[in-house]
C-alpha positions as CSV (number, residue, x, y, z in Angstrom):
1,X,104.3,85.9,58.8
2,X,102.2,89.1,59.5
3,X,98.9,87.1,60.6
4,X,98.0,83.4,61.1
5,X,94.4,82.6,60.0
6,X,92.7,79.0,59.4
7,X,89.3,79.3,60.7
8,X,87.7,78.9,56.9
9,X,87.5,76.7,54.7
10,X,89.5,78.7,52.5
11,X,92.5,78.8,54.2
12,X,95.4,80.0,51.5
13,X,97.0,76.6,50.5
14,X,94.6,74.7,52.7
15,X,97.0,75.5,55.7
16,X,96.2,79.7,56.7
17,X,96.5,82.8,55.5
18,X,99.4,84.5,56.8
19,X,99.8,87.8,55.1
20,X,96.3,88.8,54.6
21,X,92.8,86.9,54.8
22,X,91.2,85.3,51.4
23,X,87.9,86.2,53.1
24,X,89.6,90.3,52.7
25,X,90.8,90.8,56.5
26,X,94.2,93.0,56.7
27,X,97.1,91.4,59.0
28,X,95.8,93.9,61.3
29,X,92.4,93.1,61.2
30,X,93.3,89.5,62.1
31,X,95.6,90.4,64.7
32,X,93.1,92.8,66.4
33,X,90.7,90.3,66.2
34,X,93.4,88.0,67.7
35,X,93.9,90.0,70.5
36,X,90.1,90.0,71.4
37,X,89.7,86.5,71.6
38,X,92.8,86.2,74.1
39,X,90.8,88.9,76.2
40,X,87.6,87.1,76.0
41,X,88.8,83.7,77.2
42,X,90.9,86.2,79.8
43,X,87.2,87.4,80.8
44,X,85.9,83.8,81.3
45,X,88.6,82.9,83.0
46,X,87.9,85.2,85.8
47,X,84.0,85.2,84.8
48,X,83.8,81.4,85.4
49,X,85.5,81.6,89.1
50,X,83.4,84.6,90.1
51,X,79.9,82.7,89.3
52,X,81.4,79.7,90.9
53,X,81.7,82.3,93.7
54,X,78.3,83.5,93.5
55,X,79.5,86.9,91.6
56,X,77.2,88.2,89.4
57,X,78.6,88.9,85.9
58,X,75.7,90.4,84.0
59,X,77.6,92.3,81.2
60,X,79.8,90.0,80.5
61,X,77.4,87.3,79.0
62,X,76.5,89.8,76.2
63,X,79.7,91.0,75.3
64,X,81.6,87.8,75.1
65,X,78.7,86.8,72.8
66,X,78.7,90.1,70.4
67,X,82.3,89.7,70.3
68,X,82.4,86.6,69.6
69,X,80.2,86.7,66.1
70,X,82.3,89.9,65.4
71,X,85.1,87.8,64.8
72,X,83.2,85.2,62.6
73,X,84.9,84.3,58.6
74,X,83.4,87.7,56.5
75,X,81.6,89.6,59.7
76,X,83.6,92.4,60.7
77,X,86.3,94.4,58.8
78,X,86.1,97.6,60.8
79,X,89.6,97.9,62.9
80,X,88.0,101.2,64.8
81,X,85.4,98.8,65.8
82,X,87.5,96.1,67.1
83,X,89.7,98.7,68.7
84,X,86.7,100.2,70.8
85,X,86.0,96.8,71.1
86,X,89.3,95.8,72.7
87,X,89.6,99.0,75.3
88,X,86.4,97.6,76.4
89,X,87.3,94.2,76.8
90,X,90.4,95.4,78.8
91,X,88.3,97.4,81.5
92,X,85.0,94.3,81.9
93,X,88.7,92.1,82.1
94,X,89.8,93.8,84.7
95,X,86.5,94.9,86.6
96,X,85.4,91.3,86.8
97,X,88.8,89.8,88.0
98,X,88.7,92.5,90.8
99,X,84.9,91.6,91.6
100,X,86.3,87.8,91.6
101,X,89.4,88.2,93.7
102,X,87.3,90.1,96.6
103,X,85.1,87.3,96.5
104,X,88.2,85.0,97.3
105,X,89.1,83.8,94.1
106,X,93.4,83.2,93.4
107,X,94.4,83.5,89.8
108,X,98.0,83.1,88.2
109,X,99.4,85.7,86.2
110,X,98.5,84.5,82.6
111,X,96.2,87.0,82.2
112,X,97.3,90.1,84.6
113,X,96.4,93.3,83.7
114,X,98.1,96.2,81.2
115,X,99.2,99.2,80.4
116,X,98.3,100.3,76.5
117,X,98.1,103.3,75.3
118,X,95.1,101.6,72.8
119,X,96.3,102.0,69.3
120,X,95.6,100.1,66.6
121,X,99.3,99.7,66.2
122,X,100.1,98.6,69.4
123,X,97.1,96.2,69.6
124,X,97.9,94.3,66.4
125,X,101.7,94.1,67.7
126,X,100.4,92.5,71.0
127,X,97.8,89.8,69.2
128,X,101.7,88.3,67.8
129,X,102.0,87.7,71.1
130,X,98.9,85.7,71.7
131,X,98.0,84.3,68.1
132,X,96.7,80.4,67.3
133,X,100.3,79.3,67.2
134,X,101.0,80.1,70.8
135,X,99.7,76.8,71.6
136,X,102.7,74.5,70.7
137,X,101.1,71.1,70.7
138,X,99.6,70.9,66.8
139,X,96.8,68.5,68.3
140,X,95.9,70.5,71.6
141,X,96.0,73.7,69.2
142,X,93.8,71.9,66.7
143,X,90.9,70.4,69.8
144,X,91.1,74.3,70.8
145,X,90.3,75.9,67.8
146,X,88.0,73.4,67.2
147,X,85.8,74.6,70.1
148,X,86.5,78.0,70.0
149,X,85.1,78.0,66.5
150,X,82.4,75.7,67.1
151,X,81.7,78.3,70.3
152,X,81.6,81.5,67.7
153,X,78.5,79.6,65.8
154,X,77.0,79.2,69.2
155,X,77.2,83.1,69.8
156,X,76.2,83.8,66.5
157,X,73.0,81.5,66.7
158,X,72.6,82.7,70.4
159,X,72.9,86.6,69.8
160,X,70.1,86.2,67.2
161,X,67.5,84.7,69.5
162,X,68.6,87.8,72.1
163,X,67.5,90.0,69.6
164,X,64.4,88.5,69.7
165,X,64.5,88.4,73.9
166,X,64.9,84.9,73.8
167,X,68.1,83.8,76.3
168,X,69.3,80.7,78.0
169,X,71.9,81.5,81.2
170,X,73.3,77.9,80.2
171,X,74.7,78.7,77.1
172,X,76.3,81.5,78.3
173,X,77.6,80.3,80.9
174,X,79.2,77.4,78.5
175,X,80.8,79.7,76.4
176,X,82.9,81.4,78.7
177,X,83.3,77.7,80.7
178,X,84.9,76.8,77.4
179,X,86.7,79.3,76.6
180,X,88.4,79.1,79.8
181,X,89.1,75.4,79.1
182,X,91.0,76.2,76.4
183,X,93.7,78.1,78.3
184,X,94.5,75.0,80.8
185,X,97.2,73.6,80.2
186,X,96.1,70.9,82.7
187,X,93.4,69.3,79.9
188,X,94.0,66.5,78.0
189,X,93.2,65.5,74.5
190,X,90.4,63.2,75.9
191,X,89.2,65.9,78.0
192,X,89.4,68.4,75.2
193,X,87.6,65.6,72.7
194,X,84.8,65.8,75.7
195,X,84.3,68.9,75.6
196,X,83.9,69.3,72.3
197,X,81.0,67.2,71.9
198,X,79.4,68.9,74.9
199,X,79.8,72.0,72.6
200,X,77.5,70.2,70.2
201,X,75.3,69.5,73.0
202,X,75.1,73.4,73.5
203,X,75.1,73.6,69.5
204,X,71.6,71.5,69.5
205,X,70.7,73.9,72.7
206,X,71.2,77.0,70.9
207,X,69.9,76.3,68.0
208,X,66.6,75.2,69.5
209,X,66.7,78.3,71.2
210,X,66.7,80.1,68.2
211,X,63.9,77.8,66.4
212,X,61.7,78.7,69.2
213,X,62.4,82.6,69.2
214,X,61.8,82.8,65.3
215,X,58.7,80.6,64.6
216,X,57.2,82.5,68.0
217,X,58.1,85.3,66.6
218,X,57.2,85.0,63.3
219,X,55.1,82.0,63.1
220,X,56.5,78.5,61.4
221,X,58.0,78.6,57.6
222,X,55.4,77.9,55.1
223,X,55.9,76.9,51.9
224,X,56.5,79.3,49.3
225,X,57.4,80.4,46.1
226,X,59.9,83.5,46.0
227,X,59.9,85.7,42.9
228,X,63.5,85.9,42.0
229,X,62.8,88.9,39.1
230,X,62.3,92.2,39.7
231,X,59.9,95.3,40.2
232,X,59.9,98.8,38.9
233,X,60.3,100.6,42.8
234,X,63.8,101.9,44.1
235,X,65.1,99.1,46.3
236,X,67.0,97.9,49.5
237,X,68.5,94.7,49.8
238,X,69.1,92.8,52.6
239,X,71.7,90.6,53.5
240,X,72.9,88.6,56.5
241,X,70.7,86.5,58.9
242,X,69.1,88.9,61.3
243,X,65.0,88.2,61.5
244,X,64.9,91.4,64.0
245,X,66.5,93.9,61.5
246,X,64.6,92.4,58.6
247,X,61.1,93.1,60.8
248,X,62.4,96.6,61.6
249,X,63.4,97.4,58.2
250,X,60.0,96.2,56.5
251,X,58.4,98.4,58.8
252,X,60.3,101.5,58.1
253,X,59.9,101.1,54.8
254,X,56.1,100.3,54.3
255,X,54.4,103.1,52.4
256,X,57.5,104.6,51.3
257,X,58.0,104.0,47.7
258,X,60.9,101.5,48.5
259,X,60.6,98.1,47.8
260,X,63.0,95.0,49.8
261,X,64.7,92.0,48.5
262,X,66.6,89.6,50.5
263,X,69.7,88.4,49.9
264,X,71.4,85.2,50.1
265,X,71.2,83.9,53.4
266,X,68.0,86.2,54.3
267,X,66.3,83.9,51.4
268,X,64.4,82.3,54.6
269,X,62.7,85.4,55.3
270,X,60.4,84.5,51.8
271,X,58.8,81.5,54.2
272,X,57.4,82.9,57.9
273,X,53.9,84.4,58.0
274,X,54.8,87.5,59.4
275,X,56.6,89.4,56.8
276,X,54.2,88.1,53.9
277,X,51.6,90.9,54.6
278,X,54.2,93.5,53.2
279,X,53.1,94.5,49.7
280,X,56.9,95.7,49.2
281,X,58.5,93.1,50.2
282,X,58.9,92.0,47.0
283,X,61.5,88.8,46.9
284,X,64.7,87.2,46.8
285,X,68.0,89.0,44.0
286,X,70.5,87.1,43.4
287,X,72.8,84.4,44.5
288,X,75.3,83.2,47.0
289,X,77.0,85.7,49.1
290,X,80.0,85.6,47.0
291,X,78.6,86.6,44.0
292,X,78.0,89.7,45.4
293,X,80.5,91.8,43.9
294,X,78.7,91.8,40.7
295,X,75.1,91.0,41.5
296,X,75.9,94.7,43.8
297,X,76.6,96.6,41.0
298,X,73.1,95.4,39.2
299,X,71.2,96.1,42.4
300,X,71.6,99.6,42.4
301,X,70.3,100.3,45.6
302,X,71.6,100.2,48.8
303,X,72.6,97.1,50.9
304,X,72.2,96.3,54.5
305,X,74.8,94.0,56.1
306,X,72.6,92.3,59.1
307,X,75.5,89.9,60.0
308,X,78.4,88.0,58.1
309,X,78.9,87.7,54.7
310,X,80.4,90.6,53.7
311,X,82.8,90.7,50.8
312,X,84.6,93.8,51.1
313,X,84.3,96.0,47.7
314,X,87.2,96.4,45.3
315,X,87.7,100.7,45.2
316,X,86.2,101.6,42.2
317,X,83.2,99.5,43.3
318,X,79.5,101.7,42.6
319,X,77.7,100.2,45.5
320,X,81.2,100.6,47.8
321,X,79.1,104.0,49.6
322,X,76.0,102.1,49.5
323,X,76.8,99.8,52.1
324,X,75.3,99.9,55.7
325,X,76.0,97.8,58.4
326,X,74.6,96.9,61.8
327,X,75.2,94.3,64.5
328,X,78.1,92.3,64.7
329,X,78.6,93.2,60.8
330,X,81.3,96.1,60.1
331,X,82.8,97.3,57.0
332,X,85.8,100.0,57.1
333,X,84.0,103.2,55.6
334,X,80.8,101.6,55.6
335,X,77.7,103.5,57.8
336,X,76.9,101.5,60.9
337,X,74.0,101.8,62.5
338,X,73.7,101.3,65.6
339,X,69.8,99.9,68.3
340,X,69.2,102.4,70.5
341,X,68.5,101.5,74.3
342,X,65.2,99.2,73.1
343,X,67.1,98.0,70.6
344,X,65.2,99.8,67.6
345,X,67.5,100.6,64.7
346,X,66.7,103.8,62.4
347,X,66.7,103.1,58.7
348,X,65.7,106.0,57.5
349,X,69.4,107.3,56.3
350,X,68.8,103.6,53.7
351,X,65.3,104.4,52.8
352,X,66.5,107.6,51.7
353,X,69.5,107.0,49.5
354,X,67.4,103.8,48.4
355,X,65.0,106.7,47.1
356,X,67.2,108.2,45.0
357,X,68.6,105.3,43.4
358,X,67.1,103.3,39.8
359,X,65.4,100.6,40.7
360,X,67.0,96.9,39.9
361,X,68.0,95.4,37.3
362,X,67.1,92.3,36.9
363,X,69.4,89.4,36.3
364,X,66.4,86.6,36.4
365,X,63.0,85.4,36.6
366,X,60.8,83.1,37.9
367,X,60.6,81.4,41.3
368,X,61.9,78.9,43.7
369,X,60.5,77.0,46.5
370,X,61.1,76.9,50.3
371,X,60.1,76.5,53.4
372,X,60.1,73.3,54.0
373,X,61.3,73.4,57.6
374,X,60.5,70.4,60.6
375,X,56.7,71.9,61.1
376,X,56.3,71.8,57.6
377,X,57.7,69.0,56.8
378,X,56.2,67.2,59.3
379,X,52.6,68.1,58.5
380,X,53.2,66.3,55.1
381,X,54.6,63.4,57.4
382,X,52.5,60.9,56.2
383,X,52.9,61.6,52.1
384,X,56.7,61.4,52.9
385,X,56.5,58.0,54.8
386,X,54.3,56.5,52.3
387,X,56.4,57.6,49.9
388,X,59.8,56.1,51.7
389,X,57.5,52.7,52.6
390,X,56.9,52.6,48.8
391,X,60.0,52.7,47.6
392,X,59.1,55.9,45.2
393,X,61.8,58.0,48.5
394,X,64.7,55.6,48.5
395,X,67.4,57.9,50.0
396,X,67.6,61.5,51.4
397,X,70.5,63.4,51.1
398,X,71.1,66.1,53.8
399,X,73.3,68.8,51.6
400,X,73.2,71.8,53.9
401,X,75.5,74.6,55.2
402,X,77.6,77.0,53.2
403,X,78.7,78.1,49.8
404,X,82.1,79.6,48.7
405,X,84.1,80.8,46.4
406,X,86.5,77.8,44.8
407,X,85.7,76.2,41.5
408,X,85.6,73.0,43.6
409,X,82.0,73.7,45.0
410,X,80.8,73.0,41.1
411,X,80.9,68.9,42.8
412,X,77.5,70.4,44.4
413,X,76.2,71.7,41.5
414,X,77.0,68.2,39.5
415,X,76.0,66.2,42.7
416,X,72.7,67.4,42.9
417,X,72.3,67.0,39.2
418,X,73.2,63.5,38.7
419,X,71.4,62.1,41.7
420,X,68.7,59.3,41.4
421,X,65.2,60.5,40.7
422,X,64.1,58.6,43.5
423,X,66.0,60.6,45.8
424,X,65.4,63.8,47.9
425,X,67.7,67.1,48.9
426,X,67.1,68.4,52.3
427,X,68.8,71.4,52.6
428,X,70.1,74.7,54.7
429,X,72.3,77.5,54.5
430,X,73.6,79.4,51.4
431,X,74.9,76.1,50.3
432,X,71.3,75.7,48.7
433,X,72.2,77.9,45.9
434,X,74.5,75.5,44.0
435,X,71.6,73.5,43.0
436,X,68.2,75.0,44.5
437,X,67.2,76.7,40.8
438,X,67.9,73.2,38.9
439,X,64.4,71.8,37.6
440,X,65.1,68.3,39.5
441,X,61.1,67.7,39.4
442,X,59.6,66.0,42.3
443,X,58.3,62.6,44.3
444,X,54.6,62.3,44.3
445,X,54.2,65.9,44.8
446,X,57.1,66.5,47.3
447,X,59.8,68.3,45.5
448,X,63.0,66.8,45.0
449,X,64.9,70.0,47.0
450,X,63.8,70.7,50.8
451,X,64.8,74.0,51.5
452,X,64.6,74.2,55.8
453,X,66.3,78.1,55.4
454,X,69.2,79.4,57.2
455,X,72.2,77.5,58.3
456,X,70.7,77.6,62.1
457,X,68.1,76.1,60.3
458,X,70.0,72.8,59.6
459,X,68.9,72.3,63.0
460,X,64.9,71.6,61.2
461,X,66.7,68.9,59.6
462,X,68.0,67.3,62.8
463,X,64.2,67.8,64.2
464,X,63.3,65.9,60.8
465,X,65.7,63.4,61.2
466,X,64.5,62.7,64.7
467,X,61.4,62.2,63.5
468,X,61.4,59.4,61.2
469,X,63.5,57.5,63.3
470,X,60.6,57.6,65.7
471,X,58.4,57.3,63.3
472,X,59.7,53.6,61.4
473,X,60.6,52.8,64.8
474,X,64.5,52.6,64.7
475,X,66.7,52.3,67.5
476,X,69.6,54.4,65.4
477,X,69.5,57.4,63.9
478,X,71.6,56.1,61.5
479,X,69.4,53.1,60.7
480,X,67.6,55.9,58.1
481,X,67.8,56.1,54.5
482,X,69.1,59.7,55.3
483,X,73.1,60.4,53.8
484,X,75.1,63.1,55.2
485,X,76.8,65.4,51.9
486,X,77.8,68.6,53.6
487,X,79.5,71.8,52.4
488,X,80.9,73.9,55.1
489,X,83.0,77.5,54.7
490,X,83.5,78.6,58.5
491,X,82.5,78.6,62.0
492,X,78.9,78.4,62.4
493,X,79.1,75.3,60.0
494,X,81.4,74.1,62.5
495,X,78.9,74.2,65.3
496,X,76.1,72.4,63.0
497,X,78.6,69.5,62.7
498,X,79.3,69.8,66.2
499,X,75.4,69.5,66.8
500,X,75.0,66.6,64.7
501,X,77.8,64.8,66.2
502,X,76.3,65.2,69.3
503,X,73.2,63.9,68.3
504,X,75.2,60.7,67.3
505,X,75.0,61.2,63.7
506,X,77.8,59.5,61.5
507,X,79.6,59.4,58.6
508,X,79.5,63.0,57.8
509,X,81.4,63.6,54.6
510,X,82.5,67.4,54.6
511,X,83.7,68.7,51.5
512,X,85.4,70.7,49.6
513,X,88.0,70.1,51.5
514,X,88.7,69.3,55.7
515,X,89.4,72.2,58.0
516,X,92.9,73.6,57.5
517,X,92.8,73.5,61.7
518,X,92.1,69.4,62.3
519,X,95.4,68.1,62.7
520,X,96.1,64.7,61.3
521,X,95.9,63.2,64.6
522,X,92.7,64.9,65.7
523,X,91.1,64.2,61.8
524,X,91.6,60.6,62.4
525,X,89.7,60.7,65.8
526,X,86.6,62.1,64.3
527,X,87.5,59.5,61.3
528,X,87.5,56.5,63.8
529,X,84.8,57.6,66.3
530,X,82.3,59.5,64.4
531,X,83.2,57.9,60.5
532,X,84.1,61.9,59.2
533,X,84.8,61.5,55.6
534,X,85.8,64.4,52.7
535,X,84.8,64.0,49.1
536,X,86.2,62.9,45.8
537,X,84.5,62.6,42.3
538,X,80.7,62.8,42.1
539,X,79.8,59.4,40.3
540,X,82.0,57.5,43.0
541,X,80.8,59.1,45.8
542,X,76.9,58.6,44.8
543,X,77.4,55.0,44.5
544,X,79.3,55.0,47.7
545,X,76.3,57.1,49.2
546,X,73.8,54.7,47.7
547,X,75.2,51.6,48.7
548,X,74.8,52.7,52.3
């Protein structure tokens, strides 16, 4: 095989890609992105002994956490930028075991340092060296993966709050602690198992982080109705999750002609205070991020990638020069732009294509609700417990997280669809648009689908959650009329589970199928101990749901 890849949930075969990624990668992109990884737990190998040693380490918090995300399912497909990336990672390697080793530290030879000559070539042939399968023991390998993916979600959530100024010296110090831990050979399963619920621990962590740097920021999510049609203006649209670049890029634009959409997972962007006084910010086109292919070619404008997401464009593709990325995000022959020292970006290449371009097409009307995340929600606290007391709520059902490609994500669609009318959706993520544009009514004024926003966001409905249990005065969390239905496509998904498991919720059922990277063993651990189920047909599995 050329690559080894099962960090998605759409791993070829339901096992791993091995000659190039579904989600688009090359074998070379995999392998350089492979290679960075090895370096990065390398880094926090010798990053961990040098704090222990009272060595400061300051840049090598923010690039294990930038390179992280750029590894993430559908971030990065740039190999100049993960071969910049690498050379760099080679020289903080090397600087920080020096720094560490003065200091009195001792390492072994795991992780000495090399000669390259730095080309992509040479690169991708090392990362065969240093791959997934270089860890022989299938259940070891599987715990491993299992918090290295779960700590990519944390750097993703993390490096989002950092653009907002917002950091925590705890979670990064965890991310490089655990990515150390996943070189020692010394660990057992039960240790490994440990760990990864203390990576849920720093899952909740971070994602409160983040909670607290947006609604700061930008105030709480109010409810709100999102146009979904479209204007007359030229047009940019926005994808990704990035609150920073969407504040930067409504400012640039204002008074310029140019109208902005969100896209997909920057749907949440409709609900916080702060971007509503914009006049041309105008709505939400289109659907989930893998409709995007088509729903492009509509647009007409130009596109900026924020984070993950990305689908890369078939050739003859209209919008394939339109495409701009920043961040984490890269895109072979795509223009990156880059902050400057103060982190300010410059849109103004974007506003000026977007000038020149016809303005969208529209492929719908009307609106759709959101904003329901925990401060909204809990201001209609009282409708919502009357309503559950009265018997008019008698279940929620928690549906977040992410969308995907396979025909098999229709059981969401049909799910949603053919649940009681005395039941409620509470939902996050891009998973939202298999069902958030069905008319499913509402409860005594509260409609019948919750939408909290991002992924991240699935951490509102753990804040919810929290709630009611106080509220009805439960001693479990899952003594609630709350079931867990939850679509997942890669690895910040993996840190919400994490999260949740953490917070001691059970019987998860994960669909549309179980991570490719969960060994059988490891599967039934997180079967026994934390009741981790998958899905089967829709009417079976609602009267499983219902029945408690």
């Amino acid at each position: 095989m050329s690559m080894f890849c099962y960090q998605c949930q759409e791993a070829a075969g339901g096992k791993g890609c091995t000659v190039r990624g579904v989600c688009g990668k090359t074998d070379t992109t995999a392998n350089l992105q492979d290679l960075l990884i090895y370096l990065l737990k390398g880094i926090s190998v010798y990053s961990t002994k040098a704090k222990d040693l009272g060595v400061e380490t300051p840049k090598v918090d923010t690039f294990v956490m930038e390179s992280l995300f750029m590894t993430i399912t559908n971030a990065n497909f740039d190999n100049d930028a993960f071969v910049e990336q690498i050379k760099e990672a080679l020289e903080l390697r090397d600087e920080i075991k020096a720094k560490a080793e003065t200091a009195g530290a001792e390492f072994a030879d795991l992780y000495e340092g090399a000669t390259w000559s730095g080309t992509e070539d040479e690169f991708s042939a090392k990362a065969e060296e240093v791959g997934v399968l270089q860890t022989d023991n299938e259940d070891v390998r599987s715990l491993r993966e299992l918090i290295t993916y779960g700590v990519k979600g944390l750097a993703a959530y993390t490096e989002h709050a950092y653009n907002l100024g917002y950091e925590n010296q705890e979670i990064y110090d965890f991310m490089q602690k655990a990515l150390a831990a996943v070189t020692d050979d010394s660990l057992t399963a039960d240790d490994l198992v440990a760990l990864t619920l203390e990576t849920g621990k720093f899952g909740v962590e971070g994602m409160a982080q983040l909670d607290k740097a947006n609604t700061e920021t930008y105030g709480n999510p109010e409810i709100t109705e999102v146009n979904i049609g479209t204007r007359s203006n030229p047009a940019i649209l926005i994808s990704g999750h990035d609150l920073k670049d969407m504040e930067q890029l409504l400012e640039q634009t204002e008074g310029t002609g140019v109208d902005v959409y969100t896209h997909s997972e920057m749907l949440p962007a409709n609900y916080y205070p702060a971007f509503k006084k914009y006049d041309h910010f105008v709505g939400n086109y289109g659907n989930s991020w893998w409709k995007q292919k088509e729903e492009f070619e509509s647009f007409n404008g130009p596109i900026l990638f924020t984070t993950n997401c990305i689908v890369p464009p078939k050739g003859n593709a209209s919008y394939k020069d339109k495409i701009f990325t920043t961040g984490s995000a890269g895109l072979d022959g795509a223009t990156h732009i880059e902050a400057d020292e103060n982190g300010k970006k410059d849109f103004s290449e974007i506003i000026e294509l977007a000038k020149k371009c016809d303005a969208p097409q529209e492929i719908e009307n009307g609106k759709i609700v959101g904003g329901f995340a925990h401060n909204q929600v809990l201001a209609l606290a009282d409708k919502v417990v009357d309503a559950v007391k009265s018997g008019a709520i008698k279940q929620f059902f928690v549906m977040a997280g992410c969308d995907g490609r396979m025909n098999s994500r229709d059981y969401y669609t049909e799910f949603a669809k053919e649940l009681p009318e005395d039941t409620v959706i509470l939902t996050a993520g891009c998973a939202k648009y298999r069902y958030n544009k069905l008319d499913l009514g509402d409860i005594g004024g509260i409609p019948r689908v919750l939408d909290a926003g991002q992924c991240n966001d699935s951490y509102s409905l753990a804040v919810i959650a929290m709630k009611l249990q106080e509220v009805f005065e439960l001693d479990d969390i899952n003594e609630l009329p709350i079931s867990y239905n939850i679509a997942w496509y890669e690895q910040k998904a993996v840190i919400v589970l994490l999260a949740l498991l953490y917070l001691g919720v059970k019987n998860i059922h994960l669909g549309p199928t179980l991570p490719a990277f969960l060994s059988e063993n490891v599967a039934n651990v997180l079967v026994d101990k934390f009741g981790i189920g998958g899905i089967s047909e829709v009417e079976e599995d609602i009267e499983m749901f219902m029945q408690g």
